[in-house]
C-alpha positions as CSV (number, residue, x, y, z in Angstrom):
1,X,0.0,0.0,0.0
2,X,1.5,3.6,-1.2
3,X,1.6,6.4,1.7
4,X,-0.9,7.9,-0.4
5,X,-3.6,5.1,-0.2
6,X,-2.8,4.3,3.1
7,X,-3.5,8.6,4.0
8,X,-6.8,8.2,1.9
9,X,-7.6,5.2,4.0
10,X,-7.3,7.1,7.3
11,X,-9.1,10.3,6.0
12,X,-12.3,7.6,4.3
13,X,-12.2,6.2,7.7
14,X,-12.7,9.8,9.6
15,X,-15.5,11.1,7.1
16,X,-17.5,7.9,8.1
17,X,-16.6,8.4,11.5
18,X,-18.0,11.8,11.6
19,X,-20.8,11.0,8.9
20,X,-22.3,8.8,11.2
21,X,-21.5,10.9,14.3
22,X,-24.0,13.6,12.4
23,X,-26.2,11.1,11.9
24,X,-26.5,9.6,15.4
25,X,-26.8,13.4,16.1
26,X,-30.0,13.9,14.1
27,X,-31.2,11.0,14.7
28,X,-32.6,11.8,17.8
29,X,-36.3,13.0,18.1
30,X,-37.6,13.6,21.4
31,X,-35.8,16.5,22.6
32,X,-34.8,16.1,26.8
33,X,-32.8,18.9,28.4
34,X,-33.1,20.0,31.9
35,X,-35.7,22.1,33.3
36,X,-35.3,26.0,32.9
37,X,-37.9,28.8,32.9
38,X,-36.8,30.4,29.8
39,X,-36.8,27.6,28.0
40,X,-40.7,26.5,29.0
41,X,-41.7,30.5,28.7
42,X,-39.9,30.3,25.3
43,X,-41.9,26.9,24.0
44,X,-45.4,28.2,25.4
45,X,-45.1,31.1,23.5
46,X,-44.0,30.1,20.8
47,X,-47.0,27.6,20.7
48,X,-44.6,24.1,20.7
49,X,-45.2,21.2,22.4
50,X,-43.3,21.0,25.6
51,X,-43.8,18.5,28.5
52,X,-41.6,19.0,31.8
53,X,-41.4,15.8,33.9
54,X,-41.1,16.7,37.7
55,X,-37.8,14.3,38.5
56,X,-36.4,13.1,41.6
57,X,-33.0,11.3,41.6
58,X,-34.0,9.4,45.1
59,X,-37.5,8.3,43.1
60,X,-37.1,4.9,41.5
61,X,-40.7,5.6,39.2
62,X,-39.0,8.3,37.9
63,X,-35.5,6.4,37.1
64,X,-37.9,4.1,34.9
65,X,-39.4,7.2,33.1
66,X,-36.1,8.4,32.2
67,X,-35.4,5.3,30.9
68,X,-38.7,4.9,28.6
69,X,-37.9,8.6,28.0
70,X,-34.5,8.1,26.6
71,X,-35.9,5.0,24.5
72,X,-38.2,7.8,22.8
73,X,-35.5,9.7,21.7
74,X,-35.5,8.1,18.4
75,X,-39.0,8.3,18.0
76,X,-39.3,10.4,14.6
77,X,-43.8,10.8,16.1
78,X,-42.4,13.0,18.8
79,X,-39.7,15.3,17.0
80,X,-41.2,18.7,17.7
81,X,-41.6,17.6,21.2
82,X,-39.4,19.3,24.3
83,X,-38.9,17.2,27.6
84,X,-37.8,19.3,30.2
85,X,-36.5,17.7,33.2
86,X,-37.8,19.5,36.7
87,X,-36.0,18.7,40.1
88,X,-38.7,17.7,42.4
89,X,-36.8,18.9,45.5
90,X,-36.0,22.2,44.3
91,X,-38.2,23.3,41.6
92,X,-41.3,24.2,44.6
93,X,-42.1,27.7,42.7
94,X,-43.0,25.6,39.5
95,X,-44.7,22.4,41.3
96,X,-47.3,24.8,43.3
97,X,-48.1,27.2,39.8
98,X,-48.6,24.0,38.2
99,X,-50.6,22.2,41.3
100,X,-47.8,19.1,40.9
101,X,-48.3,17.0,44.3
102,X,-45.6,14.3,43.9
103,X,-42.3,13.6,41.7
104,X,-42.7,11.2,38.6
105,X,-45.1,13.6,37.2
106,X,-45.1,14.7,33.6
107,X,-47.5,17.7,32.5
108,X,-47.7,18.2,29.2
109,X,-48.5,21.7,27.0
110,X,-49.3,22.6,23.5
111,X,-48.1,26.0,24.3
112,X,-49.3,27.2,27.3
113,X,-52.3,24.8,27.0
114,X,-51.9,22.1,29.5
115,X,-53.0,19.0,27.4
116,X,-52.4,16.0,29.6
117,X,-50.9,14.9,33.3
118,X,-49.8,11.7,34.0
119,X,-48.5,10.6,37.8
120,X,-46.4,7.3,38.2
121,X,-47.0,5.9,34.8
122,X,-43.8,4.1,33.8
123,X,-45.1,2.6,30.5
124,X,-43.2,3.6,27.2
125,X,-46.4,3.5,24.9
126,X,-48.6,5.4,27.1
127,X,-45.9,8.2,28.1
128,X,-45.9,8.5,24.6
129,X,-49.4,8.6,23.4
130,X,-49.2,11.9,26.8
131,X,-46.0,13.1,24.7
132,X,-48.0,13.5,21.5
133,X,-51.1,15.0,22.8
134,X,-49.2,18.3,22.2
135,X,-49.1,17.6,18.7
C-alpha cells in the first residue's frame, strides 16, 4: 500500500466516522434537556409542544421514566416535542403554579395549554401517546 492510499484510508475512515456521528446526532427525536424557565416560557409562546417531567433522583418511578424517555428519543412521532427535566426537591415555585403533588409527574402543553398529566406511569407507549397530545 503507497503512503498515499494508506492517508486516503485514514481520512475515508474519519469522514464515516464523523458521517455517522452527524447522523446519530439527528437521529434523535424527542428532545430532553433540563428544566429551565426560559426555556418553558420560550416553548409556550412560541405555541410548541413541551412536556416538563417533575424528576427526583431518590425516586425509583422516575429512574424508569427516564429510561422509557430516553428509549423515545428516536421516535421520529415526537420530534417537535421538548422534555424538560424538573428537580422535584427544588423546583417548589413551578410544582405549586402548576398544582404538581408528587415527583414522577409529567405535564404536558401545546403552548401554554396544558393537554395531559400523568402521575407514576412508567409505561413507554402510554408516556408516549401523553407526549404526543401536544401535537
Amino acid at each position: 500500500m503507497s503512503l498515499f492510499s494508506a492517508r486516503m484510508s485514514v481520512v475515508a475512515r474519519a469522514a464515516l466516522g464523523a458521517g455517522l456521528l452527524g447522523a446519530s446526532l439527528f437521529a434523535h427525536a424527542l428532545d430532553v434537556k433540563p428544566f429551565s424557565a426560559e426555556a418553558l416560557a420560550a416553548a409556550q409562546q412560541a405555541g410548541k409542544p413541551v412536556a416538563v417531567h417533575f424528576h427526583a433522583n431518590w425516586c425509583p418511578t422516575c429512574r424508569k421514566q427516564e429510561a422509557a424517555f430516553n428509549s423515545l428519543k428516536a421516535d421520529k412521532t415526537l420530534d417537535d416535542v421538548t422534555l424538560l427535566v424538573a428537580n422535584y426537591d427544588t423546583e417548589r415555585d413551578l410544582r405549586r403554579t402548576l398544582n404538581v403533588r408528587s415527583q414522577s409527574t409529567v405535564v404536558v402543553f401545546k403552548g401554554a395549554q396544558e393537554r395531559t398529566r400523568v402521575a407514576g406511569e412508567t409505561d413507554t407507549a402510554k408516556l408516549a401517546t401523553a407526549l404526543r397530545s401536544a401535537l
